[in-house]
C-alpha positions in Angstrom: 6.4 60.7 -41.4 2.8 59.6 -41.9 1.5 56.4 -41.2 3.7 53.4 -40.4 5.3 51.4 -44.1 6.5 48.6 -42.5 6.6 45.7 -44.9 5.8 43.6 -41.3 2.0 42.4 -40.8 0.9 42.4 -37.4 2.8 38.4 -37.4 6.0 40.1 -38.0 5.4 38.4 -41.5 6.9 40.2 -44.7 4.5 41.5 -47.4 4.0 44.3 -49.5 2.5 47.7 -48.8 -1.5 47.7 -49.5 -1.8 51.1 -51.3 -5.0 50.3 -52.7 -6.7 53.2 -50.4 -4.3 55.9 -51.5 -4.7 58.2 -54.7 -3.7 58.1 -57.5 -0.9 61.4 -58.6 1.4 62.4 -60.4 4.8 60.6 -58.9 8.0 61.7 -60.1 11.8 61.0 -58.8 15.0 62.0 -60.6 18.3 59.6 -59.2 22.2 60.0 -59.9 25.2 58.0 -59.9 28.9 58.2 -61.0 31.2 55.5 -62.3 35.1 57.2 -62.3 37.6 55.7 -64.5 40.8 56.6 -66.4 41.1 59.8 -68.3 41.9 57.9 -71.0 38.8 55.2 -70.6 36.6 58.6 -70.9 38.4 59.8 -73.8 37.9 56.3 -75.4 34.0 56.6 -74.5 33.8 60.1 -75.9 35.2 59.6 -79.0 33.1 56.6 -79.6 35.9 53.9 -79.9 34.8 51.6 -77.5 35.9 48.3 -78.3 32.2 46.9 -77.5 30.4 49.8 -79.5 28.0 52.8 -78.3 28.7 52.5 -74.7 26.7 56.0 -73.8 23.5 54.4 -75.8 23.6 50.7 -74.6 23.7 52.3 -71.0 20.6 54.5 -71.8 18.6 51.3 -72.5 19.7 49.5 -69.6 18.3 52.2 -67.5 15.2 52.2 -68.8 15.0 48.3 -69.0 15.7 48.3 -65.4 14.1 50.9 -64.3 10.9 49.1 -66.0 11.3 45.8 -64.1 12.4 47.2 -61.0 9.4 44.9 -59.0 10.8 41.9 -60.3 14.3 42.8 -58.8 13.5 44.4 -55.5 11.6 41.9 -53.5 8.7 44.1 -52.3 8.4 46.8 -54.6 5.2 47.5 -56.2 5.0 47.0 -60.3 4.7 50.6 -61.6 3.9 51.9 -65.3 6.3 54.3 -66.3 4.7 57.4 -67.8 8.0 58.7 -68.8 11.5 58.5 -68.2 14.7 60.4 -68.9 18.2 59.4 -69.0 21.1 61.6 -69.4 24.6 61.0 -69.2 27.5 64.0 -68.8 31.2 63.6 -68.6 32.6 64.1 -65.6 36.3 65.5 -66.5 38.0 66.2 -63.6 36.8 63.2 -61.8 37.2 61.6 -64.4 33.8 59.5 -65.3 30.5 59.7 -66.0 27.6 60.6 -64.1 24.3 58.9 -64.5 20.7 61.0 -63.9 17.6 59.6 -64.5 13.9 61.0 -63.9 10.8 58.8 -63.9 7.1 59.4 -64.2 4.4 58.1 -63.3 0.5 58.7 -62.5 0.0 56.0 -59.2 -0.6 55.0 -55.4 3.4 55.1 -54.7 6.3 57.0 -55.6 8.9 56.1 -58.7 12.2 56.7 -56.4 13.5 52.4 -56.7 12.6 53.0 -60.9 15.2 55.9 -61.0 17.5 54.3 -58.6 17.7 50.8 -60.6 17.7 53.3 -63.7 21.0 54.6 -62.7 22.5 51.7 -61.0 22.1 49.4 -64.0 23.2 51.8 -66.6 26.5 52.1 -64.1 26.9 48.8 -64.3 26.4 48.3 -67.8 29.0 51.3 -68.6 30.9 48.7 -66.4 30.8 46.0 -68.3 31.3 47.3 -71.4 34.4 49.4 -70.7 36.3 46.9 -68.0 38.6 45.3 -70.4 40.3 48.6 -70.8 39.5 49.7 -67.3 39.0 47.3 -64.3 39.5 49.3 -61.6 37.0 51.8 -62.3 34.4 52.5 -59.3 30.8 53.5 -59.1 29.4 55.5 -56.5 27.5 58.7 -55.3 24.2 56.4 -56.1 21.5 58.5 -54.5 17.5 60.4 -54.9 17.9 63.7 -56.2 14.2 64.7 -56.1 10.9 63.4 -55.8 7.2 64.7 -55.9 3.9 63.4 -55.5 2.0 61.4 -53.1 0.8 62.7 -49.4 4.6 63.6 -48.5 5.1 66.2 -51.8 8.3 67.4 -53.0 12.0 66.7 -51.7 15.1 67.5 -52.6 18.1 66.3 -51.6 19.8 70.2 -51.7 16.9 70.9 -49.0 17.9 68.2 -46.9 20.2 67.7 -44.3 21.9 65.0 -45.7 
């Protein structure tokens, strides 16, 4: 797996990752999730009568907000530029629900995976919050890296994986 990415100095002190030495490319990861609720919850949602409004478009922002501060919520995560980001939301009909996917971009020393996964998690989480009056016992899950490129590691997908 390369060289050791502890974020542990030699004091068994916690810092962040020096990636000063590394190059700069083309870092990319997409991320899913899935919140399942009521068929009639994702009926509500799809025919746009959500009590609170747009719920689909107010989720699409969150993501990118959060995916766009993700260094100031996980504690050792490297502030990245976003190049690009993508966030699309399908219904899930059998389930029911909705599922979550983002892709982030980036040209940098490290990899975008935490920017998609806080992409997805908050945009969960706000589809939460805007639909739990009518639906409180809705669950997220399935949270999880898709794909990512770039860097000294390359490509990897989750269908290649023995996960």
């Amino acid at each position: 797996m390369g060289d050791s990415l502890s974020h542990l100095n030699k004091a068994n002190e916690v810092h962040i990752v020096d990636v000063v030495d590394r190059p700069q490319t083309r870092r990319e990861a997409i991320a899913e999730g899935i919140i399942h609720m009521q068929a009639a919850t994702l009926a509500v949602v799809l025919e746009g009568r959500a009590p609170k409004g747009d719920v689909l478009a107010v989720a699409r922002v969150a993501a990118i907000q959060a995916a766009k501060r993700t260094s100031e919520l996980i504690p050792l995560c490297h502030s990245l530029p976003l190049s690009g980001m993508e966030v699309k939301i399908e219904s899930l009909t059998q389930s029911p629900g909705l599922r979550i996917e983002t892709h982030c971009r980036t040209i940098n020393r490290t990899g975008v995976e935490m920017e998609a996964l806080t992409g997805v998690s908050v945009g969960l989480l706000t589809l939460f919050d805007m639909l739990k009056a009518l639906d409180p016992a809705m669950t997220i899950d399935s949270i999880q890296l898709i794909h990512k490129d770039g860097g000294r590691n390359g490509a990897w997908n989750r269908n290649d994986s023995q996960a």
